[in-house]
Biopython code that builds the backbone (N, CA, C, O; Angstrom):
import numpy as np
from Bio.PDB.StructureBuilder import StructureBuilder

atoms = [
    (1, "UNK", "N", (0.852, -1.179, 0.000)),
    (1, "UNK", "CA", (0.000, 0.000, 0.000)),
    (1, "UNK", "C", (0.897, 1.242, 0.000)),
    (1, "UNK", "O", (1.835, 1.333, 0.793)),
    (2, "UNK", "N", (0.626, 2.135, -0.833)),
    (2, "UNK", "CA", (1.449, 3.266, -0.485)),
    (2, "UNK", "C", (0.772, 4.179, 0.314)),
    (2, "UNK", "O", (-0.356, 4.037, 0.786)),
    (3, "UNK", "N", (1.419, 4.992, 0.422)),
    (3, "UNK", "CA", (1.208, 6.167, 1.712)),
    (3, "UNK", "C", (1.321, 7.254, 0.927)),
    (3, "UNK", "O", (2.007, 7.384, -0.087)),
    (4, "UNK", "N", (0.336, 8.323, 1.656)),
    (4, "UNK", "CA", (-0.113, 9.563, 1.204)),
    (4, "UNK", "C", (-0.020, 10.525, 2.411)),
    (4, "UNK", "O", (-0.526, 10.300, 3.511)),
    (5, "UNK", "N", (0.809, 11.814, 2.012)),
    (5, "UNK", "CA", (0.692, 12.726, 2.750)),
    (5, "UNK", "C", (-0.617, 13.879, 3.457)),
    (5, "UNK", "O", (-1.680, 14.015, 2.851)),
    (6, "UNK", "N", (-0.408, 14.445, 4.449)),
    (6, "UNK", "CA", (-1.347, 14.949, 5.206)),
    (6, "UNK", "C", (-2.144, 15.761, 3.746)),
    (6, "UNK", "O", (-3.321, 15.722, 3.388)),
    (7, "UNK", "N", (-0.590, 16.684, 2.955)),
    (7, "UNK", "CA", (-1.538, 17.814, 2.607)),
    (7, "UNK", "C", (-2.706, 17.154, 1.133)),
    (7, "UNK", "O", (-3.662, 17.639, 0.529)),
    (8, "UNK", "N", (-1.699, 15.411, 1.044)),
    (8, "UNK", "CA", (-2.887, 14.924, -0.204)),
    (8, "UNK", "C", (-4.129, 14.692, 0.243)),
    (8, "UNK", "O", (-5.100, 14.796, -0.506)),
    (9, "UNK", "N", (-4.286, 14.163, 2.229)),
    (9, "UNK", "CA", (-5.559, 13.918, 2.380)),
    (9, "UNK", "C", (-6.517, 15.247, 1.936)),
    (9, "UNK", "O", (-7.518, 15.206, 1.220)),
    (10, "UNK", "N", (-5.874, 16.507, 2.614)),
    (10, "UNK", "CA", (-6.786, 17.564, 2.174)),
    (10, "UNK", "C", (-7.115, 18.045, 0.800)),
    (10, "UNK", "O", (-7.853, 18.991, 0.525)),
    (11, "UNK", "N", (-6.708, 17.555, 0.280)),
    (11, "UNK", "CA", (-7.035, 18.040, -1.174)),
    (11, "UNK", "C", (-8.639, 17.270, -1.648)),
    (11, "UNK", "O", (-9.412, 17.483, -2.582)),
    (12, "UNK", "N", (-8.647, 16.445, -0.656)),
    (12, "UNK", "CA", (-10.422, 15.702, -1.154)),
    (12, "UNK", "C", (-11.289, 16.336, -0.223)),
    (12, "UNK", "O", (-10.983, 16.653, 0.927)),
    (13, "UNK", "N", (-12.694, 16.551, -0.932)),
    (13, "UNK", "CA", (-13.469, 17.528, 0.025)),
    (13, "UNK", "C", (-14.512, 16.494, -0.137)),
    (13, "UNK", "O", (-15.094, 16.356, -1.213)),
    (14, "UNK", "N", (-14.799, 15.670, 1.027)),
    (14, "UNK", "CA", (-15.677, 14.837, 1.386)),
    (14, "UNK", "C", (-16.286, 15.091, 2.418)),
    (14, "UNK", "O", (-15.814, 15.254, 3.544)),
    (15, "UNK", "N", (-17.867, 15.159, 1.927)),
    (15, "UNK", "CA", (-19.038, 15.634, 2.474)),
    (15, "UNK", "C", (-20.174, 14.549, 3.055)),
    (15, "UNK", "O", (-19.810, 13.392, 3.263)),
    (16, "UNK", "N", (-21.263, 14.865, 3.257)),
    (16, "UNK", "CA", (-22.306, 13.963, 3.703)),
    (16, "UNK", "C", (-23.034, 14.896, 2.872)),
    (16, "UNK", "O", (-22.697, 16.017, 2.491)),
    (17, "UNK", "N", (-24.294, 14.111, 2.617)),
    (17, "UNK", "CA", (-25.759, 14.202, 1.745)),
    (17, "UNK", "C", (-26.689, 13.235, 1.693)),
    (17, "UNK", "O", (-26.366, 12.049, 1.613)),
    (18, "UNK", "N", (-27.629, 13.541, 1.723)),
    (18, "UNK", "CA", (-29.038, 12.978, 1.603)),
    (18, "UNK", "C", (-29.768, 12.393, 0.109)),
    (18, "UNK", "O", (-30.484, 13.158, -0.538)),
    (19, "UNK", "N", (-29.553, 11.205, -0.284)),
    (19, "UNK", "CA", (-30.102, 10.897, -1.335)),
    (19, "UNK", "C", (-31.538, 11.282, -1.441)),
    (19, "UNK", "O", (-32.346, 10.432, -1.067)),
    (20, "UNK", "N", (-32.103, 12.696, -1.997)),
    (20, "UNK", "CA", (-33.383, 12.940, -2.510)),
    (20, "UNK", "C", (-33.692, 11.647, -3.772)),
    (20, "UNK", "O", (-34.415, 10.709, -3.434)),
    (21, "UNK", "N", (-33.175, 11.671, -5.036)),
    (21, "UNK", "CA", (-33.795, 11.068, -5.899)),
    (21, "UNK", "C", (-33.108, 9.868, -6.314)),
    (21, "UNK", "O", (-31.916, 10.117, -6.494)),
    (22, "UNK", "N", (-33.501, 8.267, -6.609)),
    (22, "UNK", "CA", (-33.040, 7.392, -7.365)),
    (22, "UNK", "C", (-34.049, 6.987, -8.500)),
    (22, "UNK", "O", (-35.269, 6.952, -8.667)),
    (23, "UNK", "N", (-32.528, 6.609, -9.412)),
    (23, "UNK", "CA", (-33.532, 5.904, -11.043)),
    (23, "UNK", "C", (-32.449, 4.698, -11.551)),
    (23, "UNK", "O", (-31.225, 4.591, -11.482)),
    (24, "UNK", "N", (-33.196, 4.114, -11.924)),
    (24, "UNK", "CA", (-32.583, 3.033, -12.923)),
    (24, "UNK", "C", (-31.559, 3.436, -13.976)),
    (24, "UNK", "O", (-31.869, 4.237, -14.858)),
    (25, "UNK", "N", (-30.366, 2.905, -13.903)),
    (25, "UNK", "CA", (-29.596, 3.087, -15.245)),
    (25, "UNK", "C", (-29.604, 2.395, -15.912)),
    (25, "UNK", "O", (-28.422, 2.115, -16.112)),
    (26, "UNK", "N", (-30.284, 1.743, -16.580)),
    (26, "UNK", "CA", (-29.650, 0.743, -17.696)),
    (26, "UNK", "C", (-29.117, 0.876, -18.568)),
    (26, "UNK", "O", (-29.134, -0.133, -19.274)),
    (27, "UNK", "N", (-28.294, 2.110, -19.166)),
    (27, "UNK", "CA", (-27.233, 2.415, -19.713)),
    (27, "UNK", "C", (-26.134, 1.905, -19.402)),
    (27, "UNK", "O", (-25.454, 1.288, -20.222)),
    (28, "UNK", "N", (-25.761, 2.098, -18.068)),
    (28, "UNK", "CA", (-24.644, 1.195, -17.627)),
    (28, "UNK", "C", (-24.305, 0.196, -17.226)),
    (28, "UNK", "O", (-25.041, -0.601, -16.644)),
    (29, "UNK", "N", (-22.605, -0.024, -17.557)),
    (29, "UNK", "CA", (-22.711, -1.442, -18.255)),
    (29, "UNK", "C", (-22.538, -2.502, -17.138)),
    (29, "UNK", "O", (-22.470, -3.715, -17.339)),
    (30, "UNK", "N", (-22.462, -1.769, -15.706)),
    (30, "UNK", "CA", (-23.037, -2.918, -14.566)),
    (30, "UNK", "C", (-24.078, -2.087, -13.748)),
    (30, "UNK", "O", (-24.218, -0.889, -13.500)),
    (31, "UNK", "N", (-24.736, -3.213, -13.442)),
    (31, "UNK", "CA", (-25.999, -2.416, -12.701)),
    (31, "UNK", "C", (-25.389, -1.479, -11.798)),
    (31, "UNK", "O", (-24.435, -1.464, -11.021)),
    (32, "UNK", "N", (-26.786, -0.283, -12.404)),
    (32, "UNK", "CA", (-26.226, 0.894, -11.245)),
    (32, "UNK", "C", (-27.444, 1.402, -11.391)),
    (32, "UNK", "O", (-28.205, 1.031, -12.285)),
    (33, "UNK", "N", (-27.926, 2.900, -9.938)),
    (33, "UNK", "CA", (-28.623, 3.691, -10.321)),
    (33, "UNK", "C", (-28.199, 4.666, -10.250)),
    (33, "UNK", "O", (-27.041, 4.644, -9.833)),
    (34, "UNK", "N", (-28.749, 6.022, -10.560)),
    (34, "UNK", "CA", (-28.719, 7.592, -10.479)),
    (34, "UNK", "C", (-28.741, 8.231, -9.519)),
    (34, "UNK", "O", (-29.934, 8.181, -9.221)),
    (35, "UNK", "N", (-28.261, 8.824, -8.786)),
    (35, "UNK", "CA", (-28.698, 9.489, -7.609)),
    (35, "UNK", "C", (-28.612, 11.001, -7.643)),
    (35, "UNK", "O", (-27.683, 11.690, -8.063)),
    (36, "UNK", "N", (-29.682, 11.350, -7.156)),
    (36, "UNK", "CA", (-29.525, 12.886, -7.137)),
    (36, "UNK", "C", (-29.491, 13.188, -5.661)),
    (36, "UNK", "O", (-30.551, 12.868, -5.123)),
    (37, "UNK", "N", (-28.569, 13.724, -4.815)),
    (37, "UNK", "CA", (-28.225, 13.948, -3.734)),
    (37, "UNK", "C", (-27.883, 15.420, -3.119)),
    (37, "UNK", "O", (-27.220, 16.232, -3.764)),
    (38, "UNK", "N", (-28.390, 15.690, -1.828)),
    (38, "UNK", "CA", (-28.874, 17.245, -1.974)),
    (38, "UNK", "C", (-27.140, 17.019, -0.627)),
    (38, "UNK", "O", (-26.809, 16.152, 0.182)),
    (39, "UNK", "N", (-26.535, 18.338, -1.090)),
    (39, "UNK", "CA", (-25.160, 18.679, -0.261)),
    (39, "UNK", "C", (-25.212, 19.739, 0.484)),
    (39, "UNK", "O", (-24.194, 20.232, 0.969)),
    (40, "UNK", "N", (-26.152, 20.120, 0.629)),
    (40, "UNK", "CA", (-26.521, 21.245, 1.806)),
    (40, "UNK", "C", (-26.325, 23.024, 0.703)),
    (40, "UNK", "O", (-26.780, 23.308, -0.405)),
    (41, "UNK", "N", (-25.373, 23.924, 1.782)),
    (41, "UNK", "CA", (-25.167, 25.012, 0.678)),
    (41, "UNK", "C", (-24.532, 24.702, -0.789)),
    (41, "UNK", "O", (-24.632, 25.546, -1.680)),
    (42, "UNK", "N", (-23.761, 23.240, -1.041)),
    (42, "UNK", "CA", (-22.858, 23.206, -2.185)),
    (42, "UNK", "C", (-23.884, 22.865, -3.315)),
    (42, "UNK", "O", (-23.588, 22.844, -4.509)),
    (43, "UNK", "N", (-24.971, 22.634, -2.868)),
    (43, "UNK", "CA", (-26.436, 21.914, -4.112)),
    (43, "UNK", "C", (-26.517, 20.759, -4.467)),
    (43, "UNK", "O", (-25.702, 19.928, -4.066)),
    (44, "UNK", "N", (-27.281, 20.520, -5.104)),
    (44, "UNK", "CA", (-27.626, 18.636, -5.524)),
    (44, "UNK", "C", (-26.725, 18.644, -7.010)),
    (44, "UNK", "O", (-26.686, 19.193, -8.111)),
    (45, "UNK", "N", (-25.946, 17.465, -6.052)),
    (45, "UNK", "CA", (-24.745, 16.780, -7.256)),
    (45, "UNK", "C", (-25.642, 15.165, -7.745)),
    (45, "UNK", "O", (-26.375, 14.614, -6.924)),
    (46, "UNK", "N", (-25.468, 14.691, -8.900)),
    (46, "UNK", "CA", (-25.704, 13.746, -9.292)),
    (46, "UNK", "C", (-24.524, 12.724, -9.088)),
    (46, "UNK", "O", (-23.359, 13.122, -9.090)),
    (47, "UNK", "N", (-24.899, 11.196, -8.885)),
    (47, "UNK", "CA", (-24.084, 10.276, -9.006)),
    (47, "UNK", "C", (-24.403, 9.186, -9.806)),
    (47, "UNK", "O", (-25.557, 8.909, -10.134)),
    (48, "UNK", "N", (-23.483, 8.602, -10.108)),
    (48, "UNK", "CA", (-23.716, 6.794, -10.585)),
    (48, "UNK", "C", (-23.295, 5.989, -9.555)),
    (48, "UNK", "O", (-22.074, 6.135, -9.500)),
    (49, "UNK", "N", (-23.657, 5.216, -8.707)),
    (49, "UNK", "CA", (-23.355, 4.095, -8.147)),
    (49, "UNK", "C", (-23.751, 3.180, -8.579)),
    (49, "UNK", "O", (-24.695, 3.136, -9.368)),
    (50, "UNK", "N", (-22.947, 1.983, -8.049)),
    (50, "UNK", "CA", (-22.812, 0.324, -8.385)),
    (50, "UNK", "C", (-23.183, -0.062, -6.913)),
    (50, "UNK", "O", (-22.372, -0.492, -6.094)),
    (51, "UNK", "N", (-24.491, 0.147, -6.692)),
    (51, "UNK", "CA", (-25.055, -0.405, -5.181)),
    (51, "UNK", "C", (-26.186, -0.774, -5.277)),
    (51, "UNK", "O", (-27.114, -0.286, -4.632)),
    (52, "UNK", "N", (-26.354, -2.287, -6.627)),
    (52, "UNK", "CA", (-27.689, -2.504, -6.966)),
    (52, "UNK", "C", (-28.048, -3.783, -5.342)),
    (52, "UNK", "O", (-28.996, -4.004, -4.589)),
    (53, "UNK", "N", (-26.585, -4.314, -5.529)),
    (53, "UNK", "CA", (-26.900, -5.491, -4.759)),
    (53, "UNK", "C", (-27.679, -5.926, -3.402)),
    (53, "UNK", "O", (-28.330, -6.942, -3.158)),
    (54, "UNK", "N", (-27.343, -4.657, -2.517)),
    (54, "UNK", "CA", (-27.994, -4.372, -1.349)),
    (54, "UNK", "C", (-28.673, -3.590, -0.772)),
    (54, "UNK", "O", (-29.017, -3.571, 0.410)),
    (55, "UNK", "N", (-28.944, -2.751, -1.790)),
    (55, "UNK", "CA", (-29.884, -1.708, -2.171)),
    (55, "UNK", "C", (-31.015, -1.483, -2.636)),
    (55, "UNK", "O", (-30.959, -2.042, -3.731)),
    (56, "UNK", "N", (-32.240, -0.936, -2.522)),
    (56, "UNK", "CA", (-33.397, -0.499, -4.045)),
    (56, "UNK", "C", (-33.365, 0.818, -3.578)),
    (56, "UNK", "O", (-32.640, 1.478, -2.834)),
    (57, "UNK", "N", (-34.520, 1.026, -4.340)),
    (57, "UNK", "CA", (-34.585, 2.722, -4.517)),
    (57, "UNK", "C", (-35.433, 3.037, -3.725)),
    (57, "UNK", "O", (-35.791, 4.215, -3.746)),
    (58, "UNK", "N", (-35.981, 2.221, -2.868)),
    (58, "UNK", "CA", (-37.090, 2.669, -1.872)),
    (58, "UNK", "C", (-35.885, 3.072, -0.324)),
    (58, "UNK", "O", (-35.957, 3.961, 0.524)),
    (59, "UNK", "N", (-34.993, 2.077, -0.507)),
    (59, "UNK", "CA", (-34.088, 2.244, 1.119)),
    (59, "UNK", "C", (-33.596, 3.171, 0.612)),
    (59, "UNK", "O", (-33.385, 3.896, 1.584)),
    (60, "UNK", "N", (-33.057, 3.978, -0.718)),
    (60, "UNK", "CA", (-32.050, 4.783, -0.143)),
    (60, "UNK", "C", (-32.124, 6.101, -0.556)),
    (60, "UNK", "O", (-31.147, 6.845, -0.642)),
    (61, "UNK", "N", (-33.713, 6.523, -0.913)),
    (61, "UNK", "CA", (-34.387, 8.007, -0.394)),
    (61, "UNK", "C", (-34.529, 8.159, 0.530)),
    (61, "UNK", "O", (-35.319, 7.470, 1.175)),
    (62, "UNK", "N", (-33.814, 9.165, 1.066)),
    (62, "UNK", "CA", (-33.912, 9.879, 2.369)),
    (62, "UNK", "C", (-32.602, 9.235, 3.062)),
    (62, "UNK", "O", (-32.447, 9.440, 4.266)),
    (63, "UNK", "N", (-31.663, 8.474, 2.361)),
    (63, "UNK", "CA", (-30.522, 8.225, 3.630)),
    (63, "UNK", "C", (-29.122, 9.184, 3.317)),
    (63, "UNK", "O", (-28.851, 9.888, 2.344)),
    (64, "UNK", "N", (-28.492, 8.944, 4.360)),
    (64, "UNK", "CA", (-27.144, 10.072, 4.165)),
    (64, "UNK", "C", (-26.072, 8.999, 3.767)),
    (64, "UNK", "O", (-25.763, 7.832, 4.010)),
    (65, "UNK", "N", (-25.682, 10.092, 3.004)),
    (65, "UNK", "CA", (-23.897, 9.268, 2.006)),
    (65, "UNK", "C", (-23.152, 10.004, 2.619)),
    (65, "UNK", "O", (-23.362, 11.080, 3.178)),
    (66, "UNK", "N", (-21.422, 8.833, 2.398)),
    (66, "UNK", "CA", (-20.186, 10.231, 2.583)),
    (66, "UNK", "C", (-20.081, 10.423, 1.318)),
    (66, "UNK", "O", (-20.125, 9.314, 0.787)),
    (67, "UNK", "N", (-19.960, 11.271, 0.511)),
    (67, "UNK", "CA", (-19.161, 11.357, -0.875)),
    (67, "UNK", "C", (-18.201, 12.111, -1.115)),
    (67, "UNK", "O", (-18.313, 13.174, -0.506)),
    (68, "UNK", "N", (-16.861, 11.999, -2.039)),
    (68, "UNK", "CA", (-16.109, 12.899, -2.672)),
    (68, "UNK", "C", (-17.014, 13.611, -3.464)),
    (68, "UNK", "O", (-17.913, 13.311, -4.249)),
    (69, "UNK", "N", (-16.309, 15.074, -2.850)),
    (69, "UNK", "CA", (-17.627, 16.093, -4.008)),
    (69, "UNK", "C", (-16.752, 17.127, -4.919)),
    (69, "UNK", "O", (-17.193, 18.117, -5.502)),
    (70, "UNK", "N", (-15.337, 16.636, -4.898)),
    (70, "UNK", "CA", (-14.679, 17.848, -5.271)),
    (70, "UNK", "C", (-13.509, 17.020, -7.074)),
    (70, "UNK", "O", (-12.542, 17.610, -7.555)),
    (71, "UNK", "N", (-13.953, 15.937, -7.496)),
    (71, "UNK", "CA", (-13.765, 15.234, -8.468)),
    (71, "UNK", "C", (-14.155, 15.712, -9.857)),
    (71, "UNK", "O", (-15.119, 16.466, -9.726)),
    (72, "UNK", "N", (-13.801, 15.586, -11.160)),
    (72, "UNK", "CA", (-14.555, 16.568, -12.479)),
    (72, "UNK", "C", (-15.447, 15.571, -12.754)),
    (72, "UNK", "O", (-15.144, 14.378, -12.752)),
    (73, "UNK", "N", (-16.683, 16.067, -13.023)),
    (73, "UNK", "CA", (-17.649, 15.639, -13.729)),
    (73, "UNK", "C", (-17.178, 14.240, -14.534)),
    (73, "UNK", "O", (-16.320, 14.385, -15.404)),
    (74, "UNK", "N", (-17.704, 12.890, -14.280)),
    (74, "UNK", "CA", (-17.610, 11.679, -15.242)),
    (74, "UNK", "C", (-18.700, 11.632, -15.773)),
    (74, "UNK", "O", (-19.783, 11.574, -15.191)),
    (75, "UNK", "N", (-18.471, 11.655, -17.142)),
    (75, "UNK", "CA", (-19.671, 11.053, -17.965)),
    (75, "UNK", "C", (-19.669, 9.528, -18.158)),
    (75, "UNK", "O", (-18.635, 8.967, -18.521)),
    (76, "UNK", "N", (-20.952, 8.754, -17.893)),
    (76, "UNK", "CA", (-21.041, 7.313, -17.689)),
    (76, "UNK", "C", (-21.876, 7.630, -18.997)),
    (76, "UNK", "O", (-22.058, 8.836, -19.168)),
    (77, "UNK", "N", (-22.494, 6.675, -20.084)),
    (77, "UNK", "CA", (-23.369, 6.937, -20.975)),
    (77, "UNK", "C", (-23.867, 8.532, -21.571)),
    (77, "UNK", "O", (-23.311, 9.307, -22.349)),
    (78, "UNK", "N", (-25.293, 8.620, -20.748)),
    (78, "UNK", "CA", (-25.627, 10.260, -21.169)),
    (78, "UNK", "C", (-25.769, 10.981, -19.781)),
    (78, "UNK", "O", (-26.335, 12.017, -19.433)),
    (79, "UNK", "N", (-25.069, 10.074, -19.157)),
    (79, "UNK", "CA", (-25.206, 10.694, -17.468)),
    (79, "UNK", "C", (-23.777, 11.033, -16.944)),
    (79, "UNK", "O", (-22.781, 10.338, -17.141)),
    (80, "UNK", "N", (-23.837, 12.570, -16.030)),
    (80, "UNK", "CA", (-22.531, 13.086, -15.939)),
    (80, "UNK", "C", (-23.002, 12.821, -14.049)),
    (80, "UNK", "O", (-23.964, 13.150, -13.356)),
    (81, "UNK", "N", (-21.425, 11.887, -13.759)),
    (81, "UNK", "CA", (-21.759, 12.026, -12.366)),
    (81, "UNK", "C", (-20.773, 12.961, -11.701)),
    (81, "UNK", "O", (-19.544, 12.977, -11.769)),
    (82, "UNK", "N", (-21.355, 13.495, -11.248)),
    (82, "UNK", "CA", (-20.669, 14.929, -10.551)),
    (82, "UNK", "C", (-19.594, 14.587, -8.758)),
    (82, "UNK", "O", (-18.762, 15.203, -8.091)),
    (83, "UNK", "N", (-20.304, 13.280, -8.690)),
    (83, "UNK", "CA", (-20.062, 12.750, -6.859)),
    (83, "UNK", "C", (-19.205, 11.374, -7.164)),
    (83, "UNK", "O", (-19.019, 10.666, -8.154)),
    (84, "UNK", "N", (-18.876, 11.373, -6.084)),
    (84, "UNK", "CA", (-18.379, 9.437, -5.968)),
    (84, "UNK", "C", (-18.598, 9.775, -4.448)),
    (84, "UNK", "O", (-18.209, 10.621, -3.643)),
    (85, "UNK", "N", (-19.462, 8.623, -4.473)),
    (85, "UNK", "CA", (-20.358, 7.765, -3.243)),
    (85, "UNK", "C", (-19.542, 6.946, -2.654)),
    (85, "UNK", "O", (-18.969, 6.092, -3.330)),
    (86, "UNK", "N", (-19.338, 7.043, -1.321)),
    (86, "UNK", "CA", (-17.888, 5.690, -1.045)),
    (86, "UNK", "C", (-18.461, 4.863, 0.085)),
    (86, "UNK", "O", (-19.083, 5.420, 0.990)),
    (87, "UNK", "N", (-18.270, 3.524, 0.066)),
    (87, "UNK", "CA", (-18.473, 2.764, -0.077)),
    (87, "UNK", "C", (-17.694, 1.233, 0.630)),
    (87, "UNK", "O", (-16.666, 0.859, 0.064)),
    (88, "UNK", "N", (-17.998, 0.738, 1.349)),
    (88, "UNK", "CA", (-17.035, -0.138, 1.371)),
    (88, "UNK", "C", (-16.985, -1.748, 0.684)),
    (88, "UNK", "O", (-17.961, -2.489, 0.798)),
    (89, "UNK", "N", (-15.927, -2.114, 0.079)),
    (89, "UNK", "CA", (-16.308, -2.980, -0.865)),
    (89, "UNK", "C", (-16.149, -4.869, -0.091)),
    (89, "UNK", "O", (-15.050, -5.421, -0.034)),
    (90, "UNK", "N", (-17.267, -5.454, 0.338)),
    (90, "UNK", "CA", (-16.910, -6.875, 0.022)),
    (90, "UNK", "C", (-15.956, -7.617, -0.544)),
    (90, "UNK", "O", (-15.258, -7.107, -1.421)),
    (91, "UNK", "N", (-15.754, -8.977, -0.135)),
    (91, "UNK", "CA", (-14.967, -9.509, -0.723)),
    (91, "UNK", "C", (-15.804, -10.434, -1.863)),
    (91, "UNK", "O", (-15.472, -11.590, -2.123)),
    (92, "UNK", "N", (-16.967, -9.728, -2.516)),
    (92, "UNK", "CA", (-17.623, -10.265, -3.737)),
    (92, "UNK", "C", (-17.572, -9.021, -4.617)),
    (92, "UNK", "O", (-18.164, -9.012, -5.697)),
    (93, "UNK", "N", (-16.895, -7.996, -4.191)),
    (93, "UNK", "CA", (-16.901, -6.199, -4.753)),
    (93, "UNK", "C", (-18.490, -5.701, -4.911)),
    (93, "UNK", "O", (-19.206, -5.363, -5.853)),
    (94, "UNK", "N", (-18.619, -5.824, -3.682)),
    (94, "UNK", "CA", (-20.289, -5.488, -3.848)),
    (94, "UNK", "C", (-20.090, -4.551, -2.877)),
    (94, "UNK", "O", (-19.684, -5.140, -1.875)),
    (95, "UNK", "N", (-20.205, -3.023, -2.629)),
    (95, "UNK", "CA", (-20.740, -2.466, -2.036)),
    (95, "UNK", "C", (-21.492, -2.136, -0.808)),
    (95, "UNK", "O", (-22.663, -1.761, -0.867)),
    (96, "UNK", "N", (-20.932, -2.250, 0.158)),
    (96, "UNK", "CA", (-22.211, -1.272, 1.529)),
    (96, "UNK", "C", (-21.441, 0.115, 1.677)),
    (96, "UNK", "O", (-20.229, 0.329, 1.706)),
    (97, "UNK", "N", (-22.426, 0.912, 1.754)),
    (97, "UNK", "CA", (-22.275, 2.417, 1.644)),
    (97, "UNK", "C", (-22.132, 2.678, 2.872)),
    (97, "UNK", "O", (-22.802, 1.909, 3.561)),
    (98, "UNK", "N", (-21.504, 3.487, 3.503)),
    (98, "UNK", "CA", (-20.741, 4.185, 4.276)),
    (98, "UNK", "C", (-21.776, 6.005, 4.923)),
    (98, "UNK", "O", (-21.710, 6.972, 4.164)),
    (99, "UNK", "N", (-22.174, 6.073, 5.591)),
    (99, "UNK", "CA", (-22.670, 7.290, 5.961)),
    (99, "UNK", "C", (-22.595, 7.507, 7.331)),
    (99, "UNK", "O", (-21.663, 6.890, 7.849)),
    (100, "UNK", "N", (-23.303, 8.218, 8.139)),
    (100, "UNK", "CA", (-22.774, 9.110, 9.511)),
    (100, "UNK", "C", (-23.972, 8.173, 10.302)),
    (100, "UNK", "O", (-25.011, 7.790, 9.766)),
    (101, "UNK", "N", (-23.630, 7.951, 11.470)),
    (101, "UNK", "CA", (-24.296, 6.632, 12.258)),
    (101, "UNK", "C", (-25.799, 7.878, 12.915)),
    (101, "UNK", "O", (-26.764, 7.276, 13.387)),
    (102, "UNK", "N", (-25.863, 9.038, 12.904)),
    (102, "UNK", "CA", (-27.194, 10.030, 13.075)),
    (102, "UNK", "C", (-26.963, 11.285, 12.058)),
    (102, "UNK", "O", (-26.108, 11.841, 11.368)),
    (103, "UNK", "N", (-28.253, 11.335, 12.432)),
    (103, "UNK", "CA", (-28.679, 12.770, 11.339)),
    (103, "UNK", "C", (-27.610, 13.939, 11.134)),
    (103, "UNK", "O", (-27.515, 14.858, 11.947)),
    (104, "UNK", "N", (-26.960, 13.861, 10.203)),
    (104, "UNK", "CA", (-26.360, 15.628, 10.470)),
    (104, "UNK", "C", (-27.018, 16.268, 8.966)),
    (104, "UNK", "O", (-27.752, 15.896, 8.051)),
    (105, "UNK", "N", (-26.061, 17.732, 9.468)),
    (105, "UNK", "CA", (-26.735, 18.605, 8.235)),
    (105, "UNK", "C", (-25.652, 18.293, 6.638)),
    (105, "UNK", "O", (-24.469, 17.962, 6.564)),
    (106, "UNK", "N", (-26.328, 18.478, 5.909)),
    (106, "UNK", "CA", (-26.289, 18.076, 4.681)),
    (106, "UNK", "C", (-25.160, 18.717, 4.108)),
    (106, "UNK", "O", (-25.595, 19.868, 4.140)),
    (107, "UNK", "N", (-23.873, 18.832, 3.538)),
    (107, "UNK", "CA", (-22.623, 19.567, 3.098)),
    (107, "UNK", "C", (-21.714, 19.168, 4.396)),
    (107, "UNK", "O", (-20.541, 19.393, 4.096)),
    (108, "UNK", "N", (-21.798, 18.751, 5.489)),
    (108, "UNK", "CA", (-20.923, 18.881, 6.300)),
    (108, "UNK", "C", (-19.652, 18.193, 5.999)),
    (108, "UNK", "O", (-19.743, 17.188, 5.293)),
    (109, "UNK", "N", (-18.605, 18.516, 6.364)),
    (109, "UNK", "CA", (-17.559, 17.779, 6.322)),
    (109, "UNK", "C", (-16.686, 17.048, 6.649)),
    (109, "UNK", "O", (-16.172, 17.238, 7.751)),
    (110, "UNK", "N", (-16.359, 16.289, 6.060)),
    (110, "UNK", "CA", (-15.394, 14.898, 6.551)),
    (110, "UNK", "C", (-14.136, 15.192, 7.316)),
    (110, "UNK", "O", (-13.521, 16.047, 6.679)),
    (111, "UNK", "N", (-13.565, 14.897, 8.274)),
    (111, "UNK", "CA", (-12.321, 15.022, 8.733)),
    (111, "UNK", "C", (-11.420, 14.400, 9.356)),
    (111, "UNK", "O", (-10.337, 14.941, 9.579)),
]
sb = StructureBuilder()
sb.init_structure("model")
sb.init_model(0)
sb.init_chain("A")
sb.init_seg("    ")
for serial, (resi, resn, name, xyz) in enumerate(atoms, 1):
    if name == "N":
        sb.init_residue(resn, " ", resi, " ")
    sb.init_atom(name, np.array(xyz, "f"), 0.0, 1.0, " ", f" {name:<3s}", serial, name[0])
structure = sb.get_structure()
């Protein structure tokens, strides 16, 4: 594993947010959905995640993510995801998402 300095951790601006909206992608080329996720003052960034497996779209309106919010825009198909949702990965690379164990406010930041 390599090692990363203090001032590289700061260079990522990782936030918490509230998944307002999910949709189906079937554009992409492993299951994923859309998320539109509200970041408090920074505004609703869109994402693509790969969190079909333990997920639907009913659990994860209204829950809080950590995400990198400070990444350029990826275009997946015709969808630009603005966030990366993080995640911790299984040893099947499946996904459980990672968020704040109670309510906080929406943009706050990681540290």
């Amino acid at each position: 594993m390599d090692t990363i300095t203090w001032d590289d951790f700061e260079k990522l601006d990782i936030r918490v947010g509230t998944i307002m909206e999910v949709t189906e992608f079937p554009k992409a080329r492993k299951p994923s959905y859309q998320l539109r996720i509200d970041f408090g003052s920074l505004g609703i960034r869109n994402s693509s995640a790969q969190i079909t497996n333990f997920y639907n779209k009913e659990n994860l309106t209204g829950r809080q993510v950590i995400a990198i919010v400070n990444f350029p825009p990826k275009q997946i198909a015709h969808f630009f995801s603005e966030c990366l949702v993080l995640g911790i990965y299984t040893d099947k690379k499946e996904v459980v998402l990672i968020g704040p164990d109670r309510k906080v406010e929406n943009g706050w930041q990681v540290g």
